[in-house]
DRENDO-1510 file (C-alpha; in Angstrom, 1 decimal, always signed):
<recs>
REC; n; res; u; v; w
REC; 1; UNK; -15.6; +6.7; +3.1 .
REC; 2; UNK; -16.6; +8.0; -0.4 .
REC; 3; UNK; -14.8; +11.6; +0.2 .
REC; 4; UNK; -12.0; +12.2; +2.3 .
REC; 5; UNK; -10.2; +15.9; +2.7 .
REC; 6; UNK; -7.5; +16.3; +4.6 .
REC; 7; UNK; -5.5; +19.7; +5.9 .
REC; 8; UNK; -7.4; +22.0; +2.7 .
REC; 9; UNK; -5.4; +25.4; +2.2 .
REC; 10; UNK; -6.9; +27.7; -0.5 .
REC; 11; UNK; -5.7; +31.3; -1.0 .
REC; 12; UNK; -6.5; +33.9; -3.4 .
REC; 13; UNK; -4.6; +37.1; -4.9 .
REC; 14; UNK; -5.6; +40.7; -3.0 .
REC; 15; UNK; -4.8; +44.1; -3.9 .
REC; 16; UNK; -2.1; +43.3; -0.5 .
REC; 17; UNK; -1.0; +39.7; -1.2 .
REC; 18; UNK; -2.8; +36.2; -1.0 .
REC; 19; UNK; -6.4; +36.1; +1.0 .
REC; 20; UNK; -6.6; +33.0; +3.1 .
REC; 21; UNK; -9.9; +31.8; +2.0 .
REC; 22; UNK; -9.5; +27.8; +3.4 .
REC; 23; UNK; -7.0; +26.8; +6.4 .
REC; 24; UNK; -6.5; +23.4; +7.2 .
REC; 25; UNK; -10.3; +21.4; +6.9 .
REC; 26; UNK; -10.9; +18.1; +7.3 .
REC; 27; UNK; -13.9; +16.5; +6.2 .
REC; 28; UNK; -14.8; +13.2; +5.3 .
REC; 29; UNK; -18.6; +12.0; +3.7 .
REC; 30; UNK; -19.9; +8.6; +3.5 .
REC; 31; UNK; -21.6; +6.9; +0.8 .
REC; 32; UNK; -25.2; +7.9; +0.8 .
REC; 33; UNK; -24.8; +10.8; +3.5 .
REC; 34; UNK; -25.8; +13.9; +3.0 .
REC; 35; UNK; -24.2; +17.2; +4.3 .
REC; 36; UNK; -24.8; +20.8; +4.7 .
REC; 37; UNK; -21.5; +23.1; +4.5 .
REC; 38; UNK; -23.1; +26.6; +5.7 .
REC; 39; UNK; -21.0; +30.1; +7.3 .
REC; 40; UNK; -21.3; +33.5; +6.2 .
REC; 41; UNK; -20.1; +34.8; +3.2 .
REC; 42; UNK; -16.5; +34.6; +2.6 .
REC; 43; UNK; -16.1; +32.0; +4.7 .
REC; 44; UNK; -14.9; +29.1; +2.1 .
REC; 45; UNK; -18.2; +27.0; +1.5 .
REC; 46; UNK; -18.2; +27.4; -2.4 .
REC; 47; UNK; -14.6; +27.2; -2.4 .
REC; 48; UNK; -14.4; +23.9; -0.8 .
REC; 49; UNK; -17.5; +22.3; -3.2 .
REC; 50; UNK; -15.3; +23.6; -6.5 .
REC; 51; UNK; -12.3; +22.0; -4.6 .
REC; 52; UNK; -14.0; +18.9; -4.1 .
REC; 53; UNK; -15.6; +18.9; -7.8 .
REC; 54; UNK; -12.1; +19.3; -9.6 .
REC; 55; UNK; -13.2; +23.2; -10.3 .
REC; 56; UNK; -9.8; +24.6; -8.8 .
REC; 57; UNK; -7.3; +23.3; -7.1 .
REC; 58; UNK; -5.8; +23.8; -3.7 .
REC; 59; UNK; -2.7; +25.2; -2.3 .
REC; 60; UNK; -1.9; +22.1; -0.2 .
REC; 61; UNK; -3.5; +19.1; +1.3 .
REC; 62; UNK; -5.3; +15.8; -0.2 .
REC; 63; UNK; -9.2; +15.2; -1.7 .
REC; 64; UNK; -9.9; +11.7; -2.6 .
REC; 65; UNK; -13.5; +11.0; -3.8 .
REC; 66; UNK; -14.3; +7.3; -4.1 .
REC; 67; UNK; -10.8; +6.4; -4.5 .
REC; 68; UNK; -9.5; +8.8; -6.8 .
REC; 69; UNK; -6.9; +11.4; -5.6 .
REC; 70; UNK; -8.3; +14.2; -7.0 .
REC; 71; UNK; -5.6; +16.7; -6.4 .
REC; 72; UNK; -3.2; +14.7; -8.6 .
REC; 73; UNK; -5.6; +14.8; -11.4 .
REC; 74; UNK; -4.8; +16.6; -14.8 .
REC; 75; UNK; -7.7; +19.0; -16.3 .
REC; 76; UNK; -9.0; +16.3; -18.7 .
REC; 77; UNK; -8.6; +13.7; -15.5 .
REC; 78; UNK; -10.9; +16.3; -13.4 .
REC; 79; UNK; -13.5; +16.8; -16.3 .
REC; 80; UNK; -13.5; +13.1; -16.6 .
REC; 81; UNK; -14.8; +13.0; -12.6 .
REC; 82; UNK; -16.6; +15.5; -13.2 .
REC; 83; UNK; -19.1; +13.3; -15.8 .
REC; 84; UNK; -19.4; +10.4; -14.0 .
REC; 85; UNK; -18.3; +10.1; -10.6 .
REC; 86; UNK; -19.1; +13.5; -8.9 .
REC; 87; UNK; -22.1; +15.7; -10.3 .
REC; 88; UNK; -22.7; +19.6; -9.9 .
REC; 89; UNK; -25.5; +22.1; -9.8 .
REC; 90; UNK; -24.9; +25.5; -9.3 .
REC; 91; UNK; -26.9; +28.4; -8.5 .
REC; 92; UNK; -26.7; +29.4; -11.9 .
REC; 93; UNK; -29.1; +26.8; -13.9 .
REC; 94; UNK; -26.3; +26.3; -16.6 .
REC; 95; UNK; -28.4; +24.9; -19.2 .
REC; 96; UNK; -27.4; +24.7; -23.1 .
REC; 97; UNK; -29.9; +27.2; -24.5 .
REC; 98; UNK; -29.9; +25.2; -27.5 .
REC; 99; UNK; -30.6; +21.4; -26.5 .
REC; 100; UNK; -34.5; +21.0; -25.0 .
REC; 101; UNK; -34.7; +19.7; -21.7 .
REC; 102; UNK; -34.8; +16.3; -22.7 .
REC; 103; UNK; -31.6; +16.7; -24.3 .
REC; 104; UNK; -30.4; +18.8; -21.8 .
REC; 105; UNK; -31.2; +15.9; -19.2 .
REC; 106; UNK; -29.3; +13.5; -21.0 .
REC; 107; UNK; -26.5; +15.9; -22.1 .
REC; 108; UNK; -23.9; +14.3; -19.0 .
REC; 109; UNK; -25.2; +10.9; -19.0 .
REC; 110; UNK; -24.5; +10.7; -23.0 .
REC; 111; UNK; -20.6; +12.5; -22.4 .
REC; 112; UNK; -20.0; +9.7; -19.4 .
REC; 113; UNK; -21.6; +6.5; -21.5 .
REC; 114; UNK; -24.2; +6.5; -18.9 .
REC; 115; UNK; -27.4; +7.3; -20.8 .
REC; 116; UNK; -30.7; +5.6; -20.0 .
REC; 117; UNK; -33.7; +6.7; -21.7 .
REC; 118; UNK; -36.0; +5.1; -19.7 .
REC; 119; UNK; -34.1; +6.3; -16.5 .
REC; 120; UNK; -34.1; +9.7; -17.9 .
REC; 121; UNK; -37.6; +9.9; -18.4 .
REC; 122; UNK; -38.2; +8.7; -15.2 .
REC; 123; UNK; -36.3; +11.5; -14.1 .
REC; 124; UNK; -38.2; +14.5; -15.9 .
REC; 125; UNK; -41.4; +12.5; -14.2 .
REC; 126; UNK; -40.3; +12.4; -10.6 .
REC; 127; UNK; -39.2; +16.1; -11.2 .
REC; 128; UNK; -42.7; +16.8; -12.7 .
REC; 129; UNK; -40.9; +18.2; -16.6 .
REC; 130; UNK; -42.6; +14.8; -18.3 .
REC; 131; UNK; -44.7; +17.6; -20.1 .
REC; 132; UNK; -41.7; +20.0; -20.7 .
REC; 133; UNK; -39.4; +17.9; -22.6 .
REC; 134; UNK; -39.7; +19.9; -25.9 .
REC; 135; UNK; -39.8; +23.0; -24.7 .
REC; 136; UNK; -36.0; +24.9; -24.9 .
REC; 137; UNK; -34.9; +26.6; -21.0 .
REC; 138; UNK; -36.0; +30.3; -22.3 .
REC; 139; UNK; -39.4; +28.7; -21.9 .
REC; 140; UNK; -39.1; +27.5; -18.8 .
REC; 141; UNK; -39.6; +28.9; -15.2 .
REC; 142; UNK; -36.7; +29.1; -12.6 .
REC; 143; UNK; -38.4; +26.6; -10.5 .
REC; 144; UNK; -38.5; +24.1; -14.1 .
REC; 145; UNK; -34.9; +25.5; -14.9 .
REC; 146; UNK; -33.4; +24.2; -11.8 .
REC; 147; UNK; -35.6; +20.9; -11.8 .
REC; 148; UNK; -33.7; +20.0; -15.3 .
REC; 149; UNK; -30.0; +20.9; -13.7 .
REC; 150; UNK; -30.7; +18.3; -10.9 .
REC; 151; UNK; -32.3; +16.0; -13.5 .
REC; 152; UNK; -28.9; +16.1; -16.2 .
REC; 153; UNK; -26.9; +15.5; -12.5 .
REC; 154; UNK; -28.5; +12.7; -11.5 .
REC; 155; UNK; -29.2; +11.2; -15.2 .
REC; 156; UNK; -25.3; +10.6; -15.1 .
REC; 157; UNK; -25.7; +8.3; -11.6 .
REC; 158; UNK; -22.6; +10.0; -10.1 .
REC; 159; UNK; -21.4; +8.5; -6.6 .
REC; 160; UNK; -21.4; +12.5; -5.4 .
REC; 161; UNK; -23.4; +15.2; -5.9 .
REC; 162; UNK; -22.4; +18.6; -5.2 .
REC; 163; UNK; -24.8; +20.9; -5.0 .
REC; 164; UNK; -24.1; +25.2; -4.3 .
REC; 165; UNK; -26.8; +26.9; -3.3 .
REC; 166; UNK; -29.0; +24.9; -6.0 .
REC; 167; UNK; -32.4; +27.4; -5.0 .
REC; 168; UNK; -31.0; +30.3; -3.9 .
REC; 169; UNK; -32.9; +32.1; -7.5 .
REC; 170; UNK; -36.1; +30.5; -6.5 .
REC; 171; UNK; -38.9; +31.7; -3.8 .
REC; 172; UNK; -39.6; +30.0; -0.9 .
REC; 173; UNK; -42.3; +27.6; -2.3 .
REC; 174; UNK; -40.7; +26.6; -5.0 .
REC; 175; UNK; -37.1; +26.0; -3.1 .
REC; 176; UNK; -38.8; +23.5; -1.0 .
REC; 177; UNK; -40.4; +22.0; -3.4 .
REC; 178; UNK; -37.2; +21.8; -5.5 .
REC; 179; UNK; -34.9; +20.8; -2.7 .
REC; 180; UNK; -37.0; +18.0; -1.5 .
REC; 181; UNK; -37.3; +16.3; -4.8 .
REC; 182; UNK; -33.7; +16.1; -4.8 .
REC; 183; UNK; -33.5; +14.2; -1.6 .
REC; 184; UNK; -35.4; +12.1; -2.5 .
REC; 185; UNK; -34.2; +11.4; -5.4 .
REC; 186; UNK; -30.4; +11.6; -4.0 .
REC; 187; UNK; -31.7; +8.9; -1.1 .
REC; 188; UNK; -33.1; +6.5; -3.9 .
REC; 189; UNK; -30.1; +6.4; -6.3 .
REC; 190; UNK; -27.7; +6.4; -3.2 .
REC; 191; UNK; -25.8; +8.8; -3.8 .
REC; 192; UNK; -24.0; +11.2; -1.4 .
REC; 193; UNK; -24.9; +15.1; -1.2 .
REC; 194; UNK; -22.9; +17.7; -0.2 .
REC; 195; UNK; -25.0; +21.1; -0.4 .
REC; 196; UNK; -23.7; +24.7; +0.1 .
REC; 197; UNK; -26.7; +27.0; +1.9 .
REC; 198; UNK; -27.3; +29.7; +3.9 .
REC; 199; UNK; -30.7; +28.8; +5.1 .
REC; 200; UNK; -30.9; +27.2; +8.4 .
REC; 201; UNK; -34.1; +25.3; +7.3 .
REC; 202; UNK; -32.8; +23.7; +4.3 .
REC; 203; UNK; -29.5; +22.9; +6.5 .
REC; 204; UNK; -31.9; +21.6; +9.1 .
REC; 205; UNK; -32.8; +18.4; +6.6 .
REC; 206; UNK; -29.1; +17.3; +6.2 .
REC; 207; UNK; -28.3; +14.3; +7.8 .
REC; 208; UNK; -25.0; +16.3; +9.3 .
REC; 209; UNK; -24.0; +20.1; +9.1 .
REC; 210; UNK; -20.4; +21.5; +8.7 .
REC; 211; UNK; -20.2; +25.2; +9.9 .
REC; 212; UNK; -17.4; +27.3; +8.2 .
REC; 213; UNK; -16.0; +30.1; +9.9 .
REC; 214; UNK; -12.6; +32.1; +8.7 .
REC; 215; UNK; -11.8; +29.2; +6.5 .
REC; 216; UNK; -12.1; +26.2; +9.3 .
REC; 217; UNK; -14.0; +24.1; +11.1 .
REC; 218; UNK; -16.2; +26.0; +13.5 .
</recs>
């Protein structure tokens, strides 16, 4: 197994004491699987990806991702996982306003030693930005924006890539379009996916679904 979660807790301050946002999930992900996490609002799917991704840290239980016990990690030991091993794209396109996407692209493959240029061209092809790789994100659509955070990902080769509702900004044409070039990419380089979503279609083209519901396993 390339992730492994076992008995999650996550709680939060309220006005009234800690919110239980995560109680007691275990998951597990194989290398090369992909997985949608979906449940209403509230109900702990972001929480878990930044939990897996070494963004916060639980209250109690274990998260090892491809051998690496990733609640025992330091912050520089999670940022370190974070630029090779398991790769995010959020909602939120997170792009350096000042690098142009082809420096953007390679931005987390160059921090983890992992930079290609060939590879990373490859990249901006497959994602259809061969013709944008001058042009700064300002100048780009949401649709190209989001095509250049799933590019840098991938450019690093991590074994995981986590992925939070990675078209939720987009419209419906362009979301499909978007989410299916990074399955396909995701299938070629082997990597595993696990995607946050509230849209049953886009869940629908997971190889498995994990329903959240009051911070468990529905």
């Amino acid at each position: 197994m390339l992730m492994r979660l076992r008995d999650i807790h996550k709680s939060f301050a309220g006005a009234e004491g800690p919110v239980p946002v995560l109680r007691g999930v275990d998951l597990e992900l194989a290398a090369g699987e992909t997985l949608a996490l979906t449940g209403e609002s509230g109900s702990g799917k972001s929480t878990l990806l930044h939990l897996v991704g070494g963004l916060d840290r639980p209250d109690s239980g274990r998260i090892e991702v491809a051998g690496t016990e990733v609640t025992a990690l330091d912050d520089s030991g999670r940022a370190k996982l974070r630029r090779g091993t398991v790769g995010v794209v959020f909602q939120q396109f997170n792009l350096i306003p000042s690098l142009n996407v082809g420096d953007n692209i390679a931005f987390q493959a160059r921090l983890a030693g992992r930079h290609e240029p060939e590879q990373a061209q490859a990249l901006a092809e497959r994602l259809g930005l061969a013709a944008h790789l001058s042009k700064y994100p300002e100048q780009l659509s949401g649709g190209q924006q989001q095509r250049t955070a799933i590019a840098r990902t991938l450019a690093a080769r991590p074994d995981l890539v986590l992925a939070d509702e990675p078209t939720g900004n987009l419209d419906e044409a362009t979301a499909e379009e978007v989410l299916g070039a990074m399955l396909a990419l995701v299938e070629e380089t082997g990597a595993a996916l696990m995607m946050v979503t509230h849209s049953e279609h886009h869940a629908a083209r997971m190889a498995r679904r994990l329903h959240l519901s009051g911070g468990q396993v529905a």
